[in-house]
Short mmCIF file of the C-alpha atoms (twelve columns), coordinates in Angstrom:
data_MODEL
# 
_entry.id   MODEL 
# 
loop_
_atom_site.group_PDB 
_atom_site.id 
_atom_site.type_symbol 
_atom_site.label_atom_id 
_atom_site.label_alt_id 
_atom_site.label_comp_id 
_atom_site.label_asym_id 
_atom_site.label_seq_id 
_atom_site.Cartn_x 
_atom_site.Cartn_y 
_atom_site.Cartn_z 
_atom_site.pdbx_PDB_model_num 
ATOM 1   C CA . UNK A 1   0.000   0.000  0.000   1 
ATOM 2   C CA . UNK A 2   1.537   3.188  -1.040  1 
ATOM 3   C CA . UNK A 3   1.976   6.308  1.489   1 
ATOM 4   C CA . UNK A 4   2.178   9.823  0.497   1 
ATOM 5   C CA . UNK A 5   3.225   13.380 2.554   1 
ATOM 6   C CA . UNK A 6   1.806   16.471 1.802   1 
ATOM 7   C CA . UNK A 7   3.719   19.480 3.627   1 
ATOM 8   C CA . UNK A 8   1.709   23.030 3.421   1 
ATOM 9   C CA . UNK A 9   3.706   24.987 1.058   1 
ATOM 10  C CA . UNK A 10  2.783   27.057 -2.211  1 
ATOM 11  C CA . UNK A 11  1.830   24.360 -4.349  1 
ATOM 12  C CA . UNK A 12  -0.410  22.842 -1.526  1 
ATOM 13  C CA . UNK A 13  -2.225  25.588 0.003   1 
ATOM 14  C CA . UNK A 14  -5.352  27.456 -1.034  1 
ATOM 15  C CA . UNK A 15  -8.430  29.102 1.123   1 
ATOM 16  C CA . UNK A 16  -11.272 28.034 -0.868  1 
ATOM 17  C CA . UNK A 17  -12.928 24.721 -2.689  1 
ATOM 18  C CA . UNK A 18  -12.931 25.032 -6.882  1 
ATOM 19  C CA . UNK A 19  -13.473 22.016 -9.408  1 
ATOM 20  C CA . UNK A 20  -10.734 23.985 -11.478 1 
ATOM 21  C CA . UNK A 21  -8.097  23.785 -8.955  1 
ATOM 22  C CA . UNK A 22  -5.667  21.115 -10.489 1 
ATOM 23  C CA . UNK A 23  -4.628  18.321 -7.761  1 
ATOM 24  C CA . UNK A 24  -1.115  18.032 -6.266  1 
ATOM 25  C CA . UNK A 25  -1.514  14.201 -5.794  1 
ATOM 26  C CA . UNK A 26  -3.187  11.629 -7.542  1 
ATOM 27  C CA . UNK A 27  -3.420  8.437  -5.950  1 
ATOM 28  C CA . UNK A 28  -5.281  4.739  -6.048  1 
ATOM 29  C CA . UNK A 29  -8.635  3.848  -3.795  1 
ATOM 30  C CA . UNK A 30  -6.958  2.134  -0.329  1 
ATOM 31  C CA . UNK A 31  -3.929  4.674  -0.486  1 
ATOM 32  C CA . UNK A 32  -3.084  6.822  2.707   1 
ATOM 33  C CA . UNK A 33  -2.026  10.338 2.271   1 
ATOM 34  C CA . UNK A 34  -0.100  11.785 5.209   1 
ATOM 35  C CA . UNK A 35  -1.012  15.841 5.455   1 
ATOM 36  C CA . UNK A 36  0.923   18.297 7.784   1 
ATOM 37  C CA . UNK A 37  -1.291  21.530 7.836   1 
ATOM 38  C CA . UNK A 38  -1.252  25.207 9.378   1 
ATOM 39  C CA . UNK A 39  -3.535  26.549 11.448  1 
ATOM 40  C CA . UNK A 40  -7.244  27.538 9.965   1 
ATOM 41  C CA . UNK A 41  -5.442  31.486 10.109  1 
ATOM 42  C CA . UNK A 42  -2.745  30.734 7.759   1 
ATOM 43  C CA . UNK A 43  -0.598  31.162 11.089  1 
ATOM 44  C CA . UNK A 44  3.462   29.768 11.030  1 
ATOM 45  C CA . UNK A 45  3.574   30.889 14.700  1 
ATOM 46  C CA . UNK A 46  1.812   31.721 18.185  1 
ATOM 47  C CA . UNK A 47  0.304   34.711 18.339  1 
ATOM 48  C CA . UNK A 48  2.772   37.271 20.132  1 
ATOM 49  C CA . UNK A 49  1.961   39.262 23.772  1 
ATOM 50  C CA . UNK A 50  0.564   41.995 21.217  1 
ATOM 51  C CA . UNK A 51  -1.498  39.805 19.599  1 
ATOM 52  C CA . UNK A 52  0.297   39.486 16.063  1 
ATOM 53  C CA . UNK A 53  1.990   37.389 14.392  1 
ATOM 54  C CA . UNK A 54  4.017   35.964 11.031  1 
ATOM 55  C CA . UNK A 55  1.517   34.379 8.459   1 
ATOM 56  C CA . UNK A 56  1.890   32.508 5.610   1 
ATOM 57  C CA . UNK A 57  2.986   34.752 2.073   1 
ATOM 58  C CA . UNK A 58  2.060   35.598 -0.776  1 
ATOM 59  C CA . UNK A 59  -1.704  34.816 -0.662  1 
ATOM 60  C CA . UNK A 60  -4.077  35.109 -3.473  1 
ATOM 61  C CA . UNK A 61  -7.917  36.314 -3.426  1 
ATOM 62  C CA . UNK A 62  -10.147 35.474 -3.687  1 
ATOM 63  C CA . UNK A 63  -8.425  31.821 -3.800  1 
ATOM 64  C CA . UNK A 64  -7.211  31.975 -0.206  1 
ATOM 65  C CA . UNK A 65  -9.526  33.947 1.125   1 
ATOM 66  C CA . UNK A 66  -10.769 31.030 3.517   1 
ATOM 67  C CA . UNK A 67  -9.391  28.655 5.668   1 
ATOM 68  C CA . UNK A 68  -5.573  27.436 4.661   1 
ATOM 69  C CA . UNK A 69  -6.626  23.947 3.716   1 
ATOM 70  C CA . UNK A 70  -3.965  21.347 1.942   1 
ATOM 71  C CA . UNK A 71  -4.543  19.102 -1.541  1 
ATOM 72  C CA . UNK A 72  -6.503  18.974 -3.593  1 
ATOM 73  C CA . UNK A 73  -5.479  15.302 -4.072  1 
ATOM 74  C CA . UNK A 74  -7.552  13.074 -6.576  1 
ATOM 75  C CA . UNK A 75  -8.864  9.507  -6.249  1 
ATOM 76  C CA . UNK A 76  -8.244  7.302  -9.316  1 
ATOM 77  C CA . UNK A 77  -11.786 6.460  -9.866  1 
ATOM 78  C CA . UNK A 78  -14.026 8.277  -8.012  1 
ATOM 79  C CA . UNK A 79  -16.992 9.741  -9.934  1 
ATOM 80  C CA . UNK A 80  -20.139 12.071 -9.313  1 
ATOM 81  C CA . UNK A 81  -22.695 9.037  -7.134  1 
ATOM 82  C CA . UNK A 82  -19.981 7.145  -5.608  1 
ATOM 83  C CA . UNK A 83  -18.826 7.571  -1.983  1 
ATOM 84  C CA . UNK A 84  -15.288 8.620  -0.557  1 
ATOM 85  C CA . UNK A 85  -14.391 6.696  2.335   1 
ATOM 86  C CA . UNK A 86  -12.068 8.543  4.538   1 
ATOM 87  C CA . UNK A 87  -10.081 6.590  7.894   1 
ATOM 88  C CA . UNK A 88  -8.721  8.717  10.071  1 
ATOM 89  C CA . UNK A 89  -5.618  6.808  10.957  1 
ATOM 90  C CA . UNK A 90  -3.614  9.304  13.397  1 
ATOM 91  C CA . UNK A 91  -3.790  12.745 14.285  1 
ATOM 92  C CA . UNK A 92  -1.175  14.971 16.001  1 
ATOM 93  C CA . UNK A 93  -1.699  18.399 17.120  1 
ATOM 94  C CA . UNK A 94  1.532   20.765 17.295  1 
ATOM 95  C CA . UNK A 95  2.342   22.658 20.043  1 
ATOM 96  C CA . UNK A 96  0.754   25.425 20.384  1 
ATOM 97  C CA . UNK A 97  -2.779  26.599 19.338  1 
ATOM 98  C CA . UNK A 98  -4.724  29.533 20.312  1 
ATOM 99  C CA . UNK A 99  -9.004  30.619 20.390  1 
ATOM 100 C CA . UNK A 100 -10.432 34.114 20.836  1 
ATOM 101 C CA . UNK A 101 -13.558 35.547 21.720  1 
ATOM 102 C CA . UNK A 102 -15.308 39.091 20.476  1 
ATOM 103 C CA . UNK A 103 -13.849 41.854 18.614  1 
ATOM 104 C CA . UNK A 104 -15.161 40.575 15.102  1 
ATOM 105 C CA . UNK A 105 -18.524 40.888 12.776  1 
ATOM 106 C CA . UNK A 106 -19.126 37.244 13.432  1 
ATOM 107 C CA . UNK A 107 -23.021 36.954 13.840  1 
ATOM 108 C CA . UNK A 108 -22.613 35.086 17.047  1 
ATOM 109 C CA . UNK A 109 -20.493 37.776 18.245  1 
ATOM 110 C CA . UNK A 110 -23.207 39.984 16.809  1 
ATOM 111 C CA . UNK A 111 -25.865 38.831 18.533  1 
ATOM 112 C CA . UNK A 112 -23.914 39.111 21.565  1 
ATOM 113 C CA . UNK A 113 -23.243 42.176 21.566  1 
ATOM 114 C CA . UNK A 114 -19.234 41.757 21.600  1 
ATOM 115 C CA . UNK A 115 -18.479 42.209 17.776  1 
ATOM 116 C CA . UNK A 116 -16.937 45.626 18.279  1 
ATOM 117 C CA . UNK A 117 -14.041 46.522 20.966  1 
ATOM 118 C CA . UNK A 118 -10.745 44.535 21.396  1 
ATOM 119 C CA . UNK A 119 -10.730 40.753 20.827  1 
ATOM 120 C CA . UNK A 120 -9.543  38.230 23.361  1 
ATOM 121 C CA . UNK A 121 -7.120  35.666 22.938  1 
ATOM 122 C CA . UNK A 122 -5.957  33.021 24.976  1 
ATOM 123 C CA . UNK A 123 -2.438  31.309 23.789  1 
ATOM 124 C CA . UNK A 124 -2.446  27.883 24.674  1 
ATOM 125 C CA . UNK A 125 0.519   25.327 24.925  1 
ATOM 126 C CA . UNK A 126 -0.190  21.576 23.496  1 
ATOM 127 C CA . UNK A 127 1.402   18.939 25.416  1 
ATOM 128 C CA . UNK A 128 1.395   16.039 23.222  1 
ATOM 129 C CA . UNK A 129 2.658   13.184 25.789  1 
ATOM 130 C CA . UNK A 130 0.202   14.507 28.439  1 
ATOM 131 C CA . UNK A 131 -2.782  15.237 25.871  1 
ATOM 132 C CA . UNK A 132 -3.231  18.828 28.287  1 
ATOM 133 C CA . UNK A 133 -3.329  22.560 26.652  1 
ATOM 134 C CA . UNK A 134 -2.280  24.874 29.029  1 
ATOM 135 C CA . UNK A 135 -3.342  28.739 28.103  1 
ATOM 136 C CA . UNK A 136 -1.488  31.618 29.204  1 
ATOM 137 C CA . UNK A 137 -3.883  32.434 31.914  1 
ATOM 138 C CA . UNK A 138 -3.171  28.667 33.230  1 
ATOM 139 C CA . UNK A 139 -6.479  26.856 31.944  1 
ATOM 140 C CA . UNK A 140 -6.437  23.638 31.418  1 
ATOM 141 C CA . UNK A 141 -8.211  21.278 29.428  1 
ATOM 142 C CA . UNK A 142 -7.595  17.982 27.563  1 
ATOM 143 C CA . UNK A 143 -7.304  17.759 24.175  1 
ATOM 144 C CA . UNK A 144 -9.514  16.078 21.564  1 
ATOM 145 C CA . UNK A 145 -7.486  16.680 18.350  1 
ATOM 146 C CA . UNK A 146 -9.562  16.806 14.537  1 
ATOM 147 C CA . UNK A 147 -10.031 18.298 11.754  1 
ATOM 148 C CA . UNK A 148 -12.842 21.075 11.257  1 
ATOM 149 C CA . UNK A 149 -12.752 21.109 7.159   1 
ATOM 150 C CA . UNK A 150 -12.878 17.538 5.274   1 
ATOM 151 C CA . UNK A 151 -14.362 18.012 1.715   1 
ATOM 152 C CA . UNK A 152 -14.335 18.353 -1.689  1 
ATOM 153 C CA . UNK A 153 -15.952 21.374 -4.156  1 
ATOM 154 C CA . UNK A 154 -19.294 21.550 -5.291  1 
ATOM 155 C CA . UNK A 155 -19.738 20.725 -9.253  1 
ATOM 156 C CA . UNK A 156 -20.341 24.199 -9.628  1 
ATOM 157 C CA . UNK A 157 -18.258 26.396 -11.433 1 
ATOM 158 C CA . UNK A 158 -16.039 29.647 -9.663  1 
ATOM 159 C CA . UNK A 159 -14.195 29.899 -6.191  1 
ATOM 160 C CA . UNK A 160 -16.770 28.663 -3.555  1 
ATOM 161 C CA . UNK A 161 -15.812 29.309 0.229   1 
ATOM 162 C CA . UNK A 162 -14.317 27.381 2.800   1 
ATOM 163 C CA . UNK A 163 -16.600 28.419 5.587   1 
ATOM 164 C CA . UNK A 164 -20.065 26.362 5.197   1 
ATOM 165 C CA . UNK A 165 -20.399 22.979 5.160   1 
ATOM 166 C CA . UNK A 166 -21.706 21.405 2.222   1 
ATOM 167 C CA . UNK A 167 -22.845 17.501 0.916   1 
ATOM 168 C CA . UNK A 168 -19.702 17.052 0.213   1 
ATOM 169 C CA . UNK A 169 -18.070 17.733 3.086   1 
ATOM 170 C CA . UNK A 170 -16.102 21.246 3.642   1 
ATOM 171 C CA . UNK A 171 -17.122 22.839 7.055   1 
ATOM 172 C CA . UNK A 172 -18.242 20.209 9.402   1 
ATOM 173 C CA . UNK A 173 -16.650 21.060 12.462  1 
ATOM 174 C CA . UNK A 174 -17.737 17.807 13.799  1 
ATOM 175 C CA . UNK A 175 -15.958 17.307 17.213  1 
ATOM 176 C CA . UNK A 176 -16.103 13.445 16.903  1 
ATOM 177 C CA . UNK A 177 -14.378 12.831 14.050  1 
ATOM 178 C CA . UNK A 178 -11.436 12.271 16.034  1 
ATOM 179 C CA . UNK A 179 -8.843  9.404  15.625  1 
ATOM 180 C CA . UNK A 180 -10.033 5.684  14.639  1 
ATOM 181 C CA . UNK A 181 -13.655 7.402  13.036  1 
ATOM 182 C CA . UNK A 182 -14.351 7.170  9.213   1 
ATOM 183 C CA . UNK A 183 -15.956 10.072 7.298   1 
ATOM 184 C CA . UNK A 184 -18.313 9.068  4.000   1 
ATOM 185 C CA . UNK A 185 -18.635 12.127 1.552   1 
ATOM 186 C CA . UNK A 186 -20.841 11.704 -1.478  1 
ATOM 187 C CA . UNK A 187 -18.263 12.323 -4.412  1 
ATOM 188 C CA . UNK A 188 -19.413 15.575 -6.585  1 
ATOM 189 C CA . UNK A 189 -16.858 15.813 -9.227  1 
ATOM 190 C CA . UNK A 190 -14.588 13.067 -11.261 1 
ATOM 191 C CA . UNK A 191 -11.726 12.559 -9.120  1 
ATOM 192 C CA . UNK A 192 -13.189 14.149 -5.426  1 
ATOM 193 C CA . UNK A 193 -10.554 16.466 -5.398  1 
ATOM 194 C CA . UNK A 194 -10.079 16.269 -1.754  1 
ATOM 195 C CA . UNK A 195 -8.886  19.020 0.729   1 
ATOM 196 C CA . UNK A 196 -8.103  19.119 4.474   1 
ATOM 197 C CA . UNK A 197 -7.581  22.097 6.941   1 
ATOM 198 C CA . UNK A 198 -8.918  23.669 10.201  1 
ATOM 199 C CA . UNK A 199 -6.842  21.526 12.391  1 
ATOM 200 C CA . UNK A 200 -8.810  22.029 16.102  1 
ATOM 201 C CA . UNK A 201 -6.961  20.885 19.548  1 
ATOM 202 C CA . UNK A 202 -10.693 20.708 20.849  1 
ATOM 203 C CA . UNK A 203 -13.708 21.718 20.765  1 
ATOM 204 C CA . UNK A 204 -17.447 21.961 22.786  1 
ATOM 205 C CA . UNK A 205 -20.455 21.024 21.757  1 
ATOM 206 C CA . UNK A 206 -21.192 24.027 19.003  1 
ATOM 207 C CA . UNK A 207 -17.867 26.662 17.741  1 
ATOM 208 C CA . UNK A 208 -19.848 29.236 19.674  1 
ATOM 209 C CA . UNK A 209 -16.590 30.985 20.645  1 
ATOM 210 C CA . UNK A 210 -16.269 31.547 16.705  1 
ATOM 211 C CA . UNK A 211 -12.564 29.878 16.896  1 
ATOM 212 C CA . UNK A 212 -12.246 26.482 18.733  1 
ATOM 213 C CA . UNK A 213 -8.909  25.656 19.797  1 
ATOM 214 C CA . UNK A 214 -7.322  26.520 16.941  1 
ATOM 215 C CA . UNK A 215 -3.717  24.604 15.918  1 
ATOM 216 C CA . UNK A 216 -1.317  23.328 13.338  1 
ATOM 217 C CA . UNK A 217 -1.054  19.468 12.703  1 
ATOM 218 C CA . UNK A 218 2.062   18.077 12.593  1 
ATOM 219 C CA . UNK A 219 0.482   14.957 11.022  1 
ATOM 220 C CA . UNK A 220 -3.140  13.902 9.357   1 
ATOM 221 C CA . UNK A 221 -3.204  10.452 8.653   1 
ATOM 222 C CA . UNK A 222 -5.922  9.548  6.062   1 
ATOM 223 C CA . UNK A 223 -6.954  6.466  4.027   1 
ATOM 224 C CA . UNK A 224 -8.889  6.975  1.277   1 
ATOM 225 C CA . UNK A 225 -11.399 4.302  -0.634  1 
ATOM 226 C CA . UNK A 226 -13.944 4.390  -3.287  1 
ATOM 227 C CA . UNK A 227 -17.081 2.753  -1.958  1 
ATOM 228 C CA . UNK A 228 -19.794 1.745  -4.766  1 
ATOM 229 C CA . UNK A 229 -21.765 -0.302 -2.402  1 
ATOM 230 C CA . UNK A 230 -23.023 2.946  -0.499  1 
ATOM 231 C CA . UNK A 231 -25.538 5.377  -1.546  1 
ATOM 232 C CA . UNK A 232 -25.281 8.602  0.849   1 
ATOM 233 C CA . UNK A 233 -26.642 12.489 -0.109  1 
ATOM 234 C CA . UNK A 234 -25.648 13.431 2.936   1 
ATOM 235 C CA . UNK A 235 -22.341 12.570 4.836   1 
ATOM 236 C CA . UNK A 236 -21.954 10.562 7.741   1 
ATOM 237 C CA . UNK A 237 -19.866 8.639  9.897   1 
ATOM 238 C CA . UNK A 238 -18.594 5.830  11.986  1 
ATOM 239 C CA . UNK A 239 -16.800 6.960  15.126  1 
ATOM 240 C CA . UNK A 240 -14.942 4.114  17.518  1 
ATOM 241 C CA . UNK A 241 -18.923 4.497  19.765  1 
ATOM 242 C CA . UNK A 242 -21.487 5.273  17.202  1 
ATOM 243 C CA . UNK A 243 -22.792 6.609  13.823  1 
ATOM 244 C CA . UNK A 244 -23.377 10.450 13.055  1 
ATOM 245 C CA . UNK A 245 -25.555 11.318 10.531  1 
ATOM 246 C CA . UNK A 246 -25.425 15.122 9.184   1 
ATOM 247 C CA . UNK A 247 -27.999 17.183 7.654   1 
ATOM 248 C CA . UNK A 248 -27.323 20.893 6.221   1 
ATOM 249 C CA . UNK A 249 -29.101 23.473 5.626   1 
ATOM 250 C CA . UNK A 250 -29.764 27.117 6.413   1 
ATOM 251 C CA . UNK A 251 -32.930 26.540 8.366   1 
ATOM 252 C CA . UNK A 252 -31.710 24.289 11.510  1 
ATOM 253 C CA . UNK A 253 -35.382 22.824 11.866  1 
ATOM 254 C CA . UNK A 254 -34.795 21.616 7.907   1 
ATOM 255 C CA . UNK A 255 -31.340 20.662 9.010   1 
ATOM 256 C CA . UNK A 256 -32.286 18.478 11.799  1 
ATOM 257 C CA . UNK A 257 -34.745 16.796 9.295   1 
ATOM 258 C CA . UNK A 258 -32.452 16.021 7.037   1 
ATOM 259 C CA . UNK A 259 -29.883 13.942 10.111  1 
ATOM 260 C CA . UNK A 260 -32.944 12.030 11.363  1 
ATOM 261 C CA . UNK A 261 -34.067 11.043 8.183   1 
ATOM 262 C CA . UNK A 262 -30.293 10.256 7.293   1 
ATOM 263 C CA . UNK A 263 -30.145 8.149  10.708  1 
ATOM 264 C CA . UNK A 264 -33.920 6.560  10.424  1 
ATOM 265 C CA . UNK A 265 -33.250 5.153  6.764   1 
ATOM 266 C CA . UNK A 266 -29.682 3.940  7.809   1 
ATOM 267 C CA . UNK A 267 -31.288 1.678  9.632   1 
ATOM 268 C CA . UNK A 268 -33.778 0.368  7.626   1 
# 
C-alpha cells in the first residue's frame, strides 16, 4: 500500500474549494495520504503578547480567502454518485494553538453584543505526551485533536468558500471525528478532489466561541477508498462508539430533518 506526505507549502495551500483547482496528488482507492497543515489562520507561529503574528505569504484572493486547507489530491476512480471513504488513521496536534472571543462581525459575536471593541485571545501550549493545553492564563483542558474542514468542491463552477459545510463535506466542524472514526462524503466531481484544513486541539459542543482551539497538525493520517456499495446524499460517519448522521441546511429545523431522516433510513 503506497503512502504519500503532503507538507503546506505554495503548491499545496489554497483558502477556498474550486473544481478547477488542479490536484497536487493523484493516488489509487486504499492509499493513505499523510497531510501536515497550518492553522485555519494561515498562522506559522503563536500569536505574540501583542497579539500578532508571522503568516503565511504571498496569498491570493479570492483563492485563499478562507481557511488554509492542503490538496486537492484526486482519487483514481471516483466519480459524481460514488462515496469517498475517509479513515482517520492518526492525528497529532503541534504545540501550540490559540481561540479568541469578540472583537469581530461574526453573527454570534453579533448577537452578543461583543463584535466591536478589542478581541480576546488566549495562547495555549499543546502537550502532546500529556494530551493537556495549558493557556497563558493557566487553563487547562484535555485535548480532543480533529479536523474542522474535510471536503471536496461543489460541481459548480467559480471559487466557492471554505466556511459552510456542504454535501460534500467542507465545514463540518464535527468534534467526533477524532482518531479511529471514518468520514463518507458523497463524491461531486470526477476525481473528489479532496482538501483538508482547520486543524482544532478541541472543541465543545457548538464553535460558539467563533474559533475552537485553533492549531497546526504536525500529522493527518488519512486512508482513502472508493465505496460503490453505499448510496449517501448526505455525509456521515462511523466513530470508535457510534454513527453520526449530518444534515445541512440554512434553516436548523430543515437541518435536523435532514440527520434524522439520514439516521432513520440507515437503519432500515
Amino acid at each position: 500500500m503506497a503512502v504519500y506526505s503532503i507538507l503546506p507549502g505554495r503548491h499545496s495551500l489554497h483558502g477556498s474549494f474550486s473544481r478547477d483547482f488542479g490536484p497536487i496528488l493523484t493516488i489509487d482507492s486504499g492509499e493513505i495520504v499523510r497531510f501536515s497543515t497550518l492553522d485555519a489562520g494561515w498562522g506559522l507561529e503563536p500569536y505574540s503578547a501583542s497579539g500578532v503574528r508571522k503568516k503565511f505569504e504571498p496569498r491570493e484572493c479570492p483563492r485563499d480567502g478562507g481557511h488554509a486547507l492542503c490538496g486537492p489530491v484526486t482519487i483514481r476512480g471516483a466519480e459524481p454518485g460514488m462515496i469517498l471513504e475517509i479513515k482517520i488513521n492518526e492525528i497529532r496536534q503541534g504545540s501550540w494553538g490559540w481561540n479568541s472571543a469578540g472583537g469581530f462581525p461574526h453573527p454570534i459575536n453579533k448577537s452578543l453584543g461583543i463584535h466591536e471593541g478589542e478581541e480576546f485571545h488566549l495562547n495555549w501550549k499543546l502537550d502532546a505526551s500529556s494530551i493537556i493545553g495549558t493557556s497563558d492564563k493557566g487553563h487547562k483542558i484535555a485535548l480532543r485533536p480533529f479536523m474542522g474542514v474535510m471536503g471536496m468542491p461543489p460541481d459548480e463552477p467559480g471559487i466557492h468558500s471554505t466556511f459552510p459545510p456542504r454535501s460534500c463535506g467542507g465545514n463540518i466542524d464535527c468534534k467526533e471525528l477524532i482518531v479511529g472514526s471514518t468520514l463518507y462524503l458523497p463524491v461531486p466531481v470526477s476525481g473528489g478532489l479532496f482538501s483538508v484544513g482547520d486543524g482544532h486541539a478541541a472543541q465543545g459542543d457548538g464553535e460558539v466561541g467563533c474559533p475552537a482551539l485553533e492549531c497546526p497538525m504536525e500529522l493527518v493520517d488519512l486512508t482513502f477508498s472508493i465505496r460503490e456499495d453505499i448510496r449517501l446524499t448526505m455525509p456521515r460517519a462511523k466513530t470508535p462508539t457510534a454513527w453520526v448522521t449530518m444534515g445541512f441546511h440554512e434553516d436548523l429545523n430543515e437541518a435536523s430533518i435532514i440527520a434524522l431522516e439520514g439516521m432513520v433510513k440507515s437503519h432500515e
